[in-house]
ChimeraX commands (.cxc) that place a marker at each C-alpha (Angstrom):
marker #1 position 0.00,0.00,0.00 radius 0.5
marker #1 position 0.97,3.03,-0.99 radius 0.5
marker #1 position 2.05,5.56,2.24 radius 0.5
marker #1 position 2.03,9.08,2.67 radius 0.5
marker #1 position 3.76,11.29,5.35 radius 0.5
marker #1 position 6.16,8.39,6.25 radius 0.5
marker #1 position 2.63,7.31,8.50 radius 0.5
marker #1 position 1.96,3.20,9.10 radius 0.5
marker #1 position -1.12,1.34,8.82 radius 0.5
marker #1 position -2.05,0.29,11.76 radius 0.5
marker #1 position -3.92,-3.09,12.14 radius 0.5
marker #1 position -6.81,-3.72,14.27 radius 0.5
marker #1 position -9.34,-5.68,16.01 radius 0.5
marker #1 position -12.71,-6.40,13.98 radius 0.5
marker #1 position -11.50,-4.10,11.22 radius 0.5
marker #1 position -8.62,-5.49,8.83 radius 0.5
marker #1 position -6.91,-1.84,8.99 radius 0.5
marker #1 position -7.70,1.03,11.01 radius 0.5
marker #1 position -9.47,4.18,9.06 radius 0.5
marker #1 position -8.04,6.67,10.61 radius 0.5
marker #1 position -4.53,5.39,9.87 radius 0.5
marker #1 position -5.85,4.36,6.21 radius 0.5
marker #1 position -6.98,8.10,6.08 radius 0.5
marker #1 position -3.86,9.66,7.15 radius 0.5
marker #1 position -1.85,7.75,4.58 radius 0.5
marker #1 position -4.20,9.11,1.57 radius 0.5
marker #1 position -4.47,12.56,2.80 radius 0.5
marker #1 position -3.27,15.57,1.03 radius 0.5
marker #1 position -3.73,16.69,-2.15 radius 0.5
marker #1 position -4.21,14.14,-4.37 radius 0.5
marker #1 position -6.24,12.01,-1.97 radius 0.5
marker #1 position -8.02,14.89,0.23 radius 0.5
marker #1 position -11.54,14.49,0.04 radius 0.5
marker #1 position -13.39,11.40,0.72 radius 0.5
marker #1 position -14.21,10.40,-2.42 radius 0.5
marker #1 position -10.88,9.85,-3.36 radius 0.5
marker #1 position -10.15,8.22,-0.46 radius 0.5
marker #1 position -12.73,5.73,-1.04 radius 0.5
marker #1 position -11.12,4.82,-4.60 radius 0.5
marker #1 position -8.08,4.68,-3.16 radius 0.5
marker #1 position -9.72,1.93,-1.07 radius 0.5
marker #1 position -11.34,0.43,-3.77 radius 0.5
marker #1 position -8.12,-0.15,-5.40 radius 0.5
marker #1 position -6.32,-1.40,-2.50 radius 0.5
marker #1 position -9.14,-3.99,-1.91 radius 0.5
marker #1 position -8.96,-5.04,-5.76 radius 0.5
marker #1 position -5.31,-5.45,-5.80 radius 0.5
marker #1 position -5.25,-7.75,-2.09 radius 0.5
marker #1 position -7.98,-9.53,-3.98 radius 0.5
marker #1 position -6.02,-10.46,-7.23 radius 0.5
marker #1 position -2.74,-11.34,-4.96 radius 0.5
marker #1 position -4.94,-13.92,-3.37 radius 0.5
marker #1 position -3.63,-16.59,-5.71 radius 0.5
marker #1 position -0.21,-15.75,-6.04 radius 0.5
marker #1 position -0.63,-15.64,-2.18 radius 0.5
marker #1 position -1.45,-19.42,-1.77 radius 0.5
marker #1 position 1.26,-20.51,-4.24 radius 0.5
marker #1 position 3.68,-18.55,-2.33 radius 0.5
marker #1 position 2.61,-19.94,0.90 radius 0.5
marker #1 position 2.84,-23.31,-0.68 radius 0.5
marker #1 position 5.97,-22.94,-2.00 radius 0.5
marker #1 position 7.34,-21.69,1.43 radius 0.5
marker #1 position 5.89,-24.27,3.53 radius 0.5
marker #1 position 7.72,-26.56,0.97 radius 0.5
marker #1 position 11.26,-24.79,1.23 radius 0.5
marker #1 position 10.52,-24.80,5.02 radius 0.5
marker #1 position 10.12,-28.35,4.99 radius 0.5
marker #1 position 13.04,-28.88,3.14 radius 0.5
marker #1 position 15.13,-26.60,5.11 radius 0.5
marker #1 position 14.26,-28.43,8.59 radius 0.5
marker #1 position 14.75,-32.19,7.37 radius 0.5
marker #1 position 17.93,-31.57,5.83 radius 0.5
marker #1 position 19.37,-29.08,8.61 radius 0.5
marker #1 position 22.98,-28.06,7.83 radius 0.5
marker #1 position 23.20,-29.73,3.95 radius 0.5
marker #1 position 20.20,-27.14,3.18 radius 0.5
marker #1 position 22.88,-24.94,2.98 radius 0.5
marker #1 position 24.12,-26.18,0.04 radius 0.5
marker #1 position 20.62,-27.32,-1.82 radius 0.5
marker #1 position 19.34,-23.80,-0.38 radius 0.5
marker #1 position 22.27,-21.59,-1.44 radius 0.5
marker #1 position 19.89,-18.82,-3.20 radius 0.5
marker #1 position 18.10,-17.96,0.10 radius 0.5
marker #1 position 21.94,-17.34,1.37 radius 0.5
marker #1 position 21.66,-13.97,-0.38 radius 0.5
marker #1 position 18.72,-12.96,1.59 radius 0.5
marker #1 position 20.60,-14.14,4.59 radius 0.5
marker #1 position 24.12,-12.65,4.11 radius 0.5
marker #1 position 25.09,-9.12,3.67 radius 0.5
marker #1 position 28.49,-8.08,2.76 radius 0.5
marker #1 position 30.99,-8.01,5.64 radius 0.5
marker #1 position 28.67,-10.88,7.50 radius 0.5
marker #1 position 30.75,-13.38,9.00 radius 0.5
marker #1 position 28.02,-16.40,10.20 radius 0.5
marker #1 position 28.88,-19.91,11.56 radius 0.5
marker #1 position 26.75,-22.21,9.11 radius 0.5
marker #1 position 24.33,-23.11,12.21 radius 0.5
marker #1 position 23.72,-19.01,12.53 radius 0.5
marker #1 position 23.18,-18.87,9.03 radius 0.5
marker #1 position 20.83,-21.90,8.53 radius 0.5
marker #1 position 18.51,-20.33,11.84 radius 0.5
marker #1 position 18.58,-17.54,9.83 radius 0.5
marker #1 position 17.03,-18.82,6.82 radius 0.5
marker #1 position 14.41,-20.76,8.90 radius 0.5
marker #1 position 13.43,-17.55,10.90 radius 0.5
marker #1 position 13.11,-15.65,7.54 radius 0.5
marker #1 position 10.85,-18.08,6.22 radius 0.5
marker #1 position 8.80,-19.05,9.01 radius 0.5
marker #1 position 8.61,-15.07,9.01 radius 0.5
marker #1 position 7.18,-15.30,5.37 radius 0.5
marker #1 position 4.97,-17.54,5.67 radius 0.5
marker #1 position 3.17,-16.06,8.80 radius 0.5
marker #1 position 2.82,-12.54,7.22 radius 0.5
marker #1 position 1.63,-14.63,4.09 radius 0.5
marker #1 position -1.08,-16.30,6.42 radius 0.5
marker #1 position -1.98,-13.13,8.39 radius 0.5
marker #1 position -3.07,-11.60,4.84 radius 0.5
marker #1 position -4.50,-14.70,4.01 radius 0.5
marker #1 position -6.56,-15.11,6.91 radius 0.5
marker #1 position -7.46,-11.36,6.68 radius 0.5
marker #1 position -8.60,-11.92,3.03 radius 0.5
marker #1 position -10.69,-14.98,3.82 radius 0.5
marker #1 position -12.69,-12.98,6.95 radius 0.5
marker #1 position -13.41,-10.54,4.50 radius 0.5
marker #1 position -14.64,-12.93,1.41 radius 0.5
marker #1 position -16.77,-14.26,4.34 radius 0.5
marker #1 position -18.67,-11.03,5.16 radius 0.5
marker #1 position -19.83,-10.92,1.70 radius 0.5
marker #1 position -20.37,-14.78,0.60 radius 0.5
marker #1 position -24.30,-14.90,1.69 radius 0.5
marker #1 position -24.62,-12.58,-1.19 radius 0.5
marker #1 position -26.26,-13.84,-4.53 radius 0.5
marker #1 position -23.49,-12.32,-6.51 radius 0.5
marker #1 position -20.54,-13.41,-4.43 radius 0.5
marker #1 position -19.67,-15.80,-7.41 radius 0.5
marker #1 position -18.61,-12.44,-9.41 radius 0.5
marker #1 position -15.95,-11.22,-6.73 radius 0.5
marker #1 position -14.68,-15.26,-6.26 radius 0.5
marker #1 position -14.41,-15.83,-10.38 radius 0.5
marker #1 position -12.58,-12.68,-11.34 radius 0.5
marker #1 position -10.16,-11.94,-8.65 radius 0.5
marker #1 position -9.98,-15.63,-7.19 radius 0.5
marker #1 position -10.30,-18.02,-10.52 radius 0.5
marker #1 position -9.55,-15.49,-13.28 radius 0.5
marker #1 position -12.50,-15.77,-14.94 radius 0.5
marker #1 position -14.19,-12.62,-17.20 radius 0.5
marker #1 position -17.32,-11.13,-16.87 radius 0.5
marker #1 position -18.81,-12.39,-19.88 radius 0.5
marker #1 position -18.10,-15.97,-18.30 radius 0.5
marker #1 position -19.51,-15.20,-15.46 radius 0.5
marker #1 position -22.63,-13.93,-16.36 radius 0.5
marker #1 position -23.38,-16.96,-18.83 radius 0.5
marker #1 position -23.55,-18.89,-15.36 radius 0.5
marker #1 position -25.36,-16.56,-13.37 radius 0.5
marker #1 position -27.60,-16.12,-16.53 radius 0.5
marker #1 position -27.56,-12.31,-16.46 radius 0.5
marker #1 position -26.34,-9.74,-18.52 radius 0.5
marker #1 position -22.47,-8.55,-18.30 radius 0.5
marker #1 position -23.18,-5.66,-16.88 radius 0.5
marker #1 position -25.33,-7.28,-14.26 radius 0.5
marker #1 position -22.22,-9.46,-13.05 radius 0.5
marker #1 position -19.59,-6.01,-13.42 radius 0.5
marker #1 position -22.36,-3.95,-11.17 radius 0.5
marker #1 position -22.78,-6.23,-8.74 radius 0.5
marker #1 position -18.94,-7.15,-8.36 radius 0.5
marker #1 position -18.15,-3.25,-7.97 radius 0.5
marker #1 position -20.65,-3.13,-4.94 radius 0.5
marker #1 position -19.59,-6.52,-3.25 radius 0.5
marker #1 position -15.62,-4.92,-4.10 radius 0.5
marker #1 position -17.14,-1.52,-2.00 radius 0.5
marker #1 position -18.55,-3.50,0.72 radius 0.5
marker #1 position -15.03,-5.21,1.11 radius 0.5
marker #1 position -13.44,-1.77,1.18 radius 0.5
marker #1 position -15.65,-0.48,3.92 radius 0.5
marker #1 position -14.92,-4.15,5.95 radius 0.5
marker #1 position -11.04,-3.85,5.23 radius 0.5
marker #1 position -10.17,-0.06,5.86 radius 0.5
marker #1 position -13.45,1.40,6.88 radius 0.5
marker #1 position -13.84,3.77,4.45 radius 0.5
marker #1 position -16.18,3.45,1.20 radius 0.5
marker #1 position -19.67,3.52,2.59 radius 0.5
marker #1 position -20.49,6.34,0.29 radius 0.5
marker #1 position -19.90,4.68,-2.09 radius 0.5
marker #1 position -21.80,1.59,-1.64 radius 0.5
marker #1 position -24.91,3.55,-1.02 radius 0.5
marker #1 position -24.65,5.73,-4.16 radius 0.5
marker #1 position -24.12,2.87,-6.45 radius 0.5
marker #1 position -28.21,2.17,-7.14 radius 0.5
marker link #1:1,2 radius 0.2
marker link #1:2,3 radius 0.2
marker link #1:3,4 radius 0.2
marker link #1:4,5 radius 0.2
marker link #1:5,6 radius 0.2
marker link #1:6,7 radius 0.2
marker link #1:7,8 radius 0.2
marker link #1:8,9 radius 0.2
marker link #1:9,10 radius 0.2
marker link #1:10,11 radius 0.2
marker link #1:11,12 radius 0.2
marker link #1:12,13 radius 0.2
marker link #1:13,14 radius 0.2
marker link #1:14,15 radius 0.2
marker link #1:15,16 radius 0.2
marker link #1:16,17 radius 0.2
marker link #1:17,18 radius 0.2
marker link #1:18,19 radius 0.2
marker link #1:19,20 radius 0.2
marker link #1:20,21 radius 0.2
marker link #1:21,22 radius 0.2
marker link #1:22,23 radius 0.2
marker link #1:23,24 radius 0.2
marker link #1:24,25 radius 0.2
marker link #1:25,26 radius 0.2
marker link #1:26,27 radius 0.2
marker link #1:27,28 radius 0.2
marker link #1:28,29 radius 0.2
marker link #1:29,30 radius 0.2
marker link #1:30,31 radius 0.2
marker link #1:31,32 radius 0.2
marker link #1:32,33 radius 0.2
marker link #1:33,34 radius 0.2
marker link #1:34,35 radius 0.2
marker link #1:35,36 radius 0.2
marker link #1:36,37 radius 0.2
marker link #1:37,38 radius 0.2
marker link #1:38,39 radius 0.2
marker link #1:39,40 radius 0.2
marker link #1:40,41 radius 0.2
marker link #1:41,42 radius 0.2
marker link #1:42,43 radius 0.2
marker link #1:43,44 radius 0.2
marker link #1:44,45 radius 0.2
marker link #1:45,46 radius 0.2
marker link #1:46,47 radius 0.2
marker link #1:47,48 radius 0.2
marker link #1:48,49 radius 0.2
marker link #1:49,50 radius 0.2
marker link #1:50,51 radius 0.2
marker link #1:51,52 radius 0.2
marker link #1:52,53 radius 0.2
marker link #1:53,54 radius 0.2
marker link #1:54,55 radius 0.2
marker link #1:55,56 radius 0.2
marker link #1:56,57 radius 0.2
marker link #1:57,58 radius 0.2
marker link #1:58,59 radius 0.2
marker link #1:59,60 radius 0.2
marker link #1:60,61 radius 0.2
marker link #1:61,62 radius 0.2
marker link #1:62,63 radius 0.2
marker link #1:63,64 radius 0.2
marker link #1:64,65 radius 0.2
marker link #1:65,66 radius 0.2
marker link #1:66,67 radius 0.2
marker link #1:67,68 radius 0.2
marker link #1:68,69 radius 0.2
marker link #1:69,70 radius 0.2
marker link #1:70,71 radius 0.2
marker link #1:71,72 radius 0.2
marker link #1:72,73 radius 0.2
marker link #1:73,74 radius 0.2
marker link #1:74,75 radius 0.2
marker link #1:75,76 radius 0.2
marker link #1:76,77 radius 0.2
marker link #1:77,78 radius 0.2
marker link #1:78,79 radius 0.2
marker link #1:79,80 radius 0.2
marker link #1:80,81 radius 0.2
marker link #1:81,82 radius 0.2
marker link #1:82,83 radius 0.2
marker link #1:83,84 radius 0.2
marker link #1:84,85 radius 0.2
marker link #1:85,86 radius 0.2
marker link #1:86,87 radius 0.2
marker link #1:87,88 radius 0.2
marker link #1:88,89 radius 0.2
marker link #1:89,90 radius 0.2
marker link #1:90,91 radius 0.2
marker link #1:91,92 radius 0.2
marker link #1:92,93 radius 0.2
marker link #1:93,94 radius 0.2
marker link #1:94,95 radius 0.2
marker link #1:95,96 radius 0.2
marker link #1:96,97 radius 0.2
marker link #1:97,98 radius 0.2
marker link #1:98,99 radius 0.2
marker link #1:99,100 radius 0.2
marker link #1:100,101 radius 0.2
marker link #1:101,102 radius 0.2
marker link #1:102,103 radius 0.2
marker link #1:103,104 radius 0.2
marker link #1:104,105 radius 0.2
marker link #1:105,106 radius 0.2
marker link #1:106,107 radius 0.2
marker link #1:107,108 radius 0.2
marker link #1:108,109 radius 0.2
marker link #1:109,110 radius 0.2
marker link #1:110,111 radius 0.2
marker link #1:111,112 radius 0.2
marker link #1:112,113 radius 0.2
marker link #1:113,114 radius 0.2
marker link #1:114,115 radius 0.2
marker link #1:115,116 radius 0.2
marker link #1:116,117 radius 0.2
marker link #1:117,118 radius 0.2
marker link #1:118,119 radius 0.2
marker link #1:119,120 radius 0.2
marker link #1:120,121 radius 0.2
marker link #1:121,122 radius 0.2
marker link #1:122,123 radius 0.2
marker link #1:123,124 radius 0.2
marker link #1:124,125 radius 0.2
marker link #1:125,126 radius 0.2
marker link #1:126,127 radius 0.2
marker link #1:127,128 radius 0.2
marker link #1:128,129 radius 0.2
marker link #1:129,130 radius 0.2
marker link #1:130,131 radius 0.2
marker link #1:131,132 radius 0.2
marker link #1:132,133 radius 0.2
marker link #1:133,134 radius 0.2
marker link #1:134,135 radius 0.2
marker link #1:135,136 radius 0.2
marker link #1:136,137 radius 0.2
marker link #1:137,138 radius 0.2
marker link #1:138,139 radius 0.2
marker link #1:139,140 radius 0.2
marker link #1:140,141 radius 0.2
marker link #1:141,142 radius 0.2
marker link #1:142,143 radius 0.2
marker link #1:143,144 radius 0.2
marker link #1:144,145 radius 0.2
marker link #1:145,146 radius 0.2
marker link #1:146,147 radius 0.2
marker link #1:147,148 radius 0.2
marker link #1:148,149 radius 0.2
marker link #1:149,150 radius 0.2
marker link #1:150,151 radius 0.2
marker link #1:151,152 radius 0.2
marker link #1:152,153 radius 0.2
marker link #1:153,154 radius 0.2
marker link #1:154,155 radius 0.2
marker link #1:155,156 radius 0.2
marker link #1:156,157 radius 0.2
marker link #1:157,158 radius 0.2
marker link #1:158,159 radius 0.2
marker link #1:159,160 radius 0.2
marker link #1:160,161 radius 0.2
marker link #1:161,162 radius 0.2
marker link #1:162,163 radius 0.2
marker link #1:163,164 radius 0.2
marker link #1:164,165 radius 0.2
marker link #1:165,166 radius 0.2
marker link #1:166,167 radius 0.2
marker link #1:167,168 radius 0.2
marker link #1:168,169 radius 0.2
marker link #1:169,170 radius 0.2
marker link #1:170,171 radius 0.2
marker link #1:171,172 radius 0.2
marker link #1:172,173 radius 0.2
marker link #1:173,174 radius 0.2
marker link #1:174,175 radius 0.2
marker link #1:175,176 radius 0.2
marker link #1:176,177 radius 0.2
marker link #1:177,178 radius 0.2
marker link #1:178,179 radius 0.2
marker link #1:179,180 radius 0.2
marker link #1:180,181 radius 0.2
marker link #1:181,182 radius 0.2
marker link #1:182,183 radius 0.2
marker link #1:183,184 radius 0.2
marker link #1:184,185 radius 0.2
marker link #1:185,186 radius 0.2
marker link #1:186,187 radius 0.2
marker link #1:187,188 radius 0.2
view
């Protein structure tokens, strides 16, 4: 996400990211009124959503290397010798123990981060999945799939499925940062 003012996004309880942090970051000029701050959170929410699957096979591919990493111990060093340059900066001088705890703390790092978002992601898809349009947010971000697809399962027009997506994509907004309820309402 994109910050302004040097200012963090704080995480919270109930609310995937507080708003008043989520505001602070998107204030100013180009992001002052809230309008703008609600596309802004549109477009955050879109982008988590399409990471979703490069998420998974990353976390997949972690808990794999992780795997590997702990069964072999010490000889991962030498099957694992790419992740040594995430490890080791110049100047570093590491007994191969130190550097192999490294590498395990790094990716057991990863991979919770990964599963933080992940969880985060799937609390959110859950607010909205009682909806009769869910399918449209799960097909495009989560399977690929285009509109036109889409709506010849639904049986609806294209425009049907994109409507309905950009409202169930609003609602998301307002659940992960708290802002876009404008939005949502002004969309009939």
């Amino acid at each position: 996400m994109k910050q302004k003012n040097g200012s963090s996004v704080r995480m919270i309880e109930n609310r995937m990211v507080d708003p008043n942090a989520f505001a602070a970051c998107y204030d100013g000029a180009d992001y002052g009124d809230t309008k703008e701050r609600e596309r802004a959170a549109y477009k955050e929410t879109e982008k988590r959503l399409f990471a979703l699957r490069a998420l998974q096979a990353r976390m997949a591919e972690t808990k794999e290397e992780l795997g590997e990493l702990e069964s072999l111990g010490l000889d991962a060093l030498k099957a694992h010798s790419a992740s040594l340059v995430r490890v080791l900066r110049p100047g570093m001088r590491l007994e191969p123990e130190e550097v192999h705890r490294m590498q395990l703390e790094m990716l057991r790092a990863r991979l919770a981060a990964d599963e933080r978002e992940w969880k985060r992601m799937r609390i959110a898809l859950d607010f909205i999945r009682d909806d009769p349009y869910y399918l449209t947010v799960e097909a495009r971000y989560l399977k690929g799939m285009g509109d036109g697809d889409v709506a010849l399962r639904l049986c609806c027009d294209p425009s049907t499925v994109r409507r309905n997506r950009v409202r169930l994509v609003r609602t998301l907004a307002l659940r992960l940062y708290g802002v876009g309820g404008m939005l949502c309402v002004n969309s009939f």
